[in-house]
C-alpha positions as CSV (number, residue, x, y, z in Angstrom):
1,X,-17.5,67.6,105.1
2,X,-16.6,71.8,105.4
3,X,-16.4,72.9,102.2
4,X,-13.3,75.2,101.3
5,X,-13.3,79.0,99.6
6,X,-10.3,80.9,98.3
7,X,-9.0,83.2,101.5
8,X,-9.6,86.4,99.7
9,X,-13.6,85.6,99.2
10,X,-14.0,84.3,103.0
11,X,-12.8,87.0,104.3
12,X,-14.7,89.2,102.3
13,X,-18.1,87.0,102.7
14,X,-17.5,87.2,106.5
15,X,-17.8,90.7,106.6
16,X,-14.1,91.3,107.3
17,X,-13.1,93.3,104.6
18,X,-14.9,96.1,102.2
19,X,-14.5,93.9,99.5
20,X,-12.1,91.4,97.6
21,X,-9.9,93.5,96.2
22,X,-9.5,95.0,100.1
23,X,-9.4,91.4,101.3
24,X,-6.2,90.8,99.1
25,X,-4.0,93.8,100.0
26,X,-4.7,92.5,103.3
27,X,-3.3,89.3,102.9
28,X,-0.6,90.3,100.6
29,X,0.5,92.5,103.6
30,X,1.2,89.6,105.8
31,X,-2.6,90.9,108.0
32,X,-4.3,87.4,108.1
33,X,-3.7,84.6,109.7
34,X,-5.4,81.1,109.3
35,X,-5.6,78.8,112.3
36,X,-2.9,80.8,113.5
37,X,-0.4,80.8,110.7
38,X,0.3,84.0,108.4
39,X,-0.9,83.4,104.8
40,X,0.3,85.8,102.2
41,X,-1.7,84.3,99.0
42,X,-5.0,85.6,98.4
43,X,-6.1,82.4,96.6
44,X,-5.0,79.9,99.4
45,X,-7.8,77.7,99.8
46,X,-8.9,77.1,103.2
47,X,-12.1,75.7,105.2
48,X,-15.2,77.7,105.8
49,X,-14.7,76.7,109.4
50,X,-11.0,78.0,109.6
51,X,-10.1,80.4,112.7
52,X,-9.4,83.5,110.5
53,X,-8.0,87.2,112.2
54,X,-6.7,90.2,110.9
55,X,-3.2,91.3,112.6
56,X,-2.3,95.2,112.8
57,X,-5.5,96.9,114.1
58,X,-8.0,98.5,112.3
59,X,-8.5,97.3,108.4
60,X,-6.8,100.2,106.0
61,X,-9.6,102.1,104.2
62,X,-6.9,102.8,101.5
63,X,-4.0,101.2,99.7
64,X,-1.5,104.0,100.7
65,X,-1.5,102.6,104.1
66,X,1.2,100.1,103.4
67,X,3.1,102.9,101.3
68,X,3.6,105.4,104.3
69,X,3.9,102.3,106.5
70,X,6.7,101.4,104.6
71,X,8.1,105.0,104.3
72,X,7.8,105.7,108.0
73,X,9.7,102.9,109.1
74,X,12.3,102.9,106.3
75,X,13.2,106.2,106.8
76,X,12.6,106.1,111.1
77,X,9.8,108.8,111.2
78,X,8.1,109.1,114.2
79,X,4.8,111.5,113.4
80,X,3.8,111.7,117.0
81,X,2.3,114.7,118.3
82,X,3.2,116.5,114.9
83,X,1.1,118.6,112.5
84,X,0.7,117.1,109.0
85,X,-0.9,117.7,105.4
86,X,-1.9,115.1,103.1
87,X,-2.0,116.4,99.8
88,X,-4.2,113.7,97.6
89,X,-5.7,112.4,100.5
90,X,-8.4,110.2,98.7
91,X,-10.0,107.7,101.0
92,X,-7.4,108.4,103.3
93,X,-4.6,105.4,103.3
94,X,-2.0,108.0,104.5
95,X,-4.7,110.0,106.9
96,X,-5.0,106.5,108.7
97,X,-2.0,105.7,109.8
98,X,-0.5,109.1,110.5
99,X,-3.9,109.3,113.4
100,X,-2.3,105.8,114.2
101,X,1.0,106.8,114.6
102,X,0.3,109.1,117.3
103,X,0.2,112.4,115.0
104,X,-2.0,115.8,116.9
105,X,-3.8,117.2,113.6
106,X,-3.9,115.9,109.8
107,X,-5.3,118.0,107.4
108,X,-7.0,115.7,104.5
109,X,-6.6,117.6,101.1
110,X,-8.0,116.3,97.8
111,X,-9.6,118.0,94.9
112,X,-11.5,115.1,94.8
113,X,-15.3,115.0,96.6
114,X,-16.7,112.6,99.5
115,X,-13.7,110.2,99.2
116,X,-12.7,110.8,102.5
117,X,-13.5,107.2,104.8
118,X,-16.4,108.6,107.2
119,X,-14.3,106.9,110.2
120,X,-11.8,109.4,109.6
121,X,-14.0,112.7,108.2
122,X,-15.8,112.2,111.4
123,X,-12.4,112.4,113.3
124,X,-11.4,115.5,115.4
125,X,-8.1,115.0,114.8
126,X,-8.9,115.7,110.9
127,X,-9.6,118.5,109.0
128,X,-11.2,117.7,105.6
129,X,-10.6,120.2,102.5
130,X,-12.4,118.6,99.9
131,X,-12.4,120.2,96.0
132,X,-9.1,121.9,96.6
133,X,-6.7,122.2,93.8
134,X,-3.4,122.1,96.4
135,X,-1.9,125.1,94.0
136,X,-4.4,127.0,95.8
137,X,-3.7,126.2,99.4
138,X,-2.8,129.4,101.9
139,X,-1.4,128.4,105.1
140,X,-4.4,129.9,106.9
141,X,-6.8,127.4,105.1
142,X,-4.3,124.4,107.0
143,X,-4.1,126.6,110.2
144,X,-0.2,127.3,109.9
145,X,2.8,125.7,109.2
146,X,3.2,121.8,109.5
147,X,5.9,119.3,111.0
148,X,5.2,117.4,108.0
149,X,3.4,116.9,104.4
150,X,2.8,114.0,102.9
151,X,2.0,113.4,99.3
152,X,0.0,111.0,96.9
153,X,-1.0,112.8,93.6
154,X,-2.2,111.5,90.2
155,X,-1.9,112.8,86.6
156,X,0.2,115.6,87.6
157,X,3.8,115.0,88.4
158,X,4.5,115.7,91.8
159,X,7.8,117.6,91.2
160,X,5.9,120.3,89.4
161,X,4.5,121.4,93.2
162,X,7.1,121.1,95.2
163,X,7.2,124.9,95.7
164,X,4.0,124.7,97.3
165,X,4.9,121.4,99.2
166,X,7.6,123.9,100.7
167,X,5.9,126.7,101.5
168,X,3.5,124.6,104.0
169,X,6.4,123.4,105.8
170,X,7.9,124.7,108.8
171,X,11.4,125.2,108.9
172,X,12.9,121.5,109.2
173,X,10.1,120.2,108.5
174,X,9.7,117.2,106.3
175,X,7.7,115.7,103.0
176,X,7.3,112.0,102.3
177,X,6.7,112.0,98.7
178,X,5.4,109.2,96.4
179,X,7.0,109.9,93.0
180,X,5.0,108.0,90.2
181,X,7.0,107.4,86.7
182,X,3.7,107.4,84.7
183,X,2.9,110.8,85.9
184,X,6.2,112.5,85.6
185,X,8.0,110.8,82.6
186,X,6.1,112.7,80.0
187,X,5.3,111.9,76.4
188,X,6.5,109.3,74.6
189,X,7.8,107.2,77.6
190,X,5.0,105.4,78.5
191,X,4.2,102.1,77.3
192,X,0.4,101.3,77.4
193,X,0.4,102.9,81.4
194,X,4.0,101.7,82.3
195,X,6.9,103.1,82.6
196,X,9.4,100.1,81.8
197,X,12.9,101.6,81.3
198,X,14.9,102.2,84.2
199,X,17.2,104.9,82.9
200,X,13.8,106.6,82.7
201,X,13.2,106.4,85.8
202,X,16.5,107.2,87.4
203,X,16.0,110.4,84.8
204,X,12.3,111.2,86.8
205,X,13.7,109.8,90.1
206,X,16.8,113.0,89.6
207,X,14.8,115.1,88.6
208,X,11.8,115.0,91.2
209,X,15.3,115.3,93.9
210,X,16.1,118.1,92.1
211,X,12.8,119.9,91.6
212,X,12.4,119.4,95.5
213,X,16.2,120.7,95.9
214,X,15.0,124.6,94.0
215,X,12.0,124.6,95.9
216,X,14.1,124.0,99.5
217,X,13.5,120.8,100.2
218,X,16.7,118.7,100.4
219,X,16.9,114.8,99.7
220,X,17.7,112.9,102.8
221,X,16.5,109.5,101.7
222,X,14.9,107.6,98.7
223,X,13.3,104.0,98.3
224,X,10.0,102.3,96.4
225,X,7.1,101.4,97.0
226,X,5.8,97.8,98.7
227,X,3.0,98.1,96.6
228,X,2.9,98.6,93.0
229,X,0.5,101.4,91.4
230,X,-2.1,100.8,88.3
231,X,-1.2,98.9,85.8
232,X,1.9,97.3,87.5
233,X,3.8,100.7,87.6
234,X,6.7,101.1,90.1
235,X,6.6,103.6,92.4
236,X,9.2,105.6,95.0
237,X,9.0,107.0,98.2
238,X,11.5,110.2,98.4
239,X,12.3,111.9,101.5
240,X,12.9,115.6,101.7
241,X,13.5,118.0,104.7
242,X,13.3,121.4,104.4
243,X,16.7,122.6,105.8
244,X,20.1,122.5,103.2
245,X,21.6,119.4,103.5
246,X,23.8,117.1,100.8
247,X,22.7,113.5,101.1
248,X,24.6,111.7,97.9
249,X,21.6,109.2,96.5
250,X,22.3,106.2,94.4
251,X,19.9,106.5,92.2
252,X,20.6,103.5,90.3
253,X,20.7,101.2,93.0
254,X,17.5,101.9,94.6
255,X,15.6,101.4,90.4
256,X,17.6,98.1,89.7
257,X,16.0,96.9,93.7
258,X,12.7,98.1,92.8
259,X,12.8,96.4,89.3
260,X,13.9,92.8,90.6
261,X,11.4,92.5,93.1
């Protein structure tokens, strides 16, 4: 009789996935099926025996992946043959799926050290600037202007670079932004990691559009995250483009969605 493991540590102990925690995310995402049928709970039990596959291609080396998956199809970005930055690369979640998407050239920034997945540090297509405070960045050190910059920063709130963001962009050119409420709501706001008021974040949500708006980069689109970050915290996707344009955001709406998922 064929004994039965939760899906999570099968896939792991087949070699499938980096680890459990990888394995999850992967079956949260709707990526694995069992005997041909899409489960979506990491602790389904199933037999050792079970025809397992991963959907989607290539296993994300980062849990940014399904962010900028989400981003790029919510807002209808195609990245194909464009220049792009990734400003807090890490192991390269975002990096991924732009090379998937089709885009020529992504240049992998992080003042972080070997975080970088080999598979993509090896890639031609990338350009790896490791220990580099983005506040720093010249637009000789990314080769030029870019089509579009991507962005996934921790402990400092994102709106307080968006001049810099700007300034790598070409004219028109876009940023896909993750805006984090633990990192931009400041003191006294945060609850043991979480941000858990909404009219605080509305308040970080309008001011990150504005932030972006006196740097030159105009809100054309806002909505949150499919994957919550540490500690259970919400997070948002925000859309800028660096032309002036008036895009009236509801603000509101897009919290109260987030918060009753």
């Amino acid at each position: 009789m064929s004994s039965k493991l939760r899906l999570d540590e099968l896939l792991f102990g087949k070699g499938m996935s980096e680890s459990r925690s990888k394995a999850s995310e992967l079956i949260k995402a709707g990526r694995v099926s069992v005997e041909g049928s899409i489960v979506e709970k990491p602790g389904f039990r199933v037999d050792v025996e079970s025809r397992i596959a991963i959907t989607g291609g290539k296993q994300p080396v980062g849990r940014g992946y399904y962010k900028l998956e989400k981003a790029l199809e919510f807002f209808g970005l195609d990245v194909s043959g464009k220049e792009v930055v990734d400003l807090g690369s890490s192991t390269g979640g975002f990096t991924q799926l732009l090379l998937e998407k089709g885009a020529r050239r992504v240049v992998a920034v992080d003042v972080g050290k070997n975080q970088l997945h080999p598979s993509l540090k090896n890639d031609e297509r990338v350009v790896s600037l490791e220990e580099r405070d983005l506040r720093e960045l010249t637009l000789e050190m990314v080769g030029g202007s870019v089509d579009l910059v991507t962005v996934d920063l921790s402990f400092i709130p994102t709106s307080s670079v968006a001049r810099e963001i700007s300034e790598l962009l070409k004219d028109g050119g876009l940023c896909v932004s993750l805006v984090k409420p633990q990192f931009e709501a400041g003191p006294g706001k945060i609850h043991k990691g979480v941000v858990k008021s909404r009219a605080i974040h509305v308040e970080v949500l309008e001011r990150s559009i504005k932030a972006f708006g006196e740097a030159g980069l105009y809100a054309q689109n806002l909505t949150f995250s499919p994957i919550r970050g540490k500690n259970g915290n919400i997070e948002y996707l925000l859309l800028t483009v660096k032309k002036q344009i008036f895009v009236d955001i509801d603000t509101w709406f897009i919290v109260d969605r987030a918060f009753s998922l």
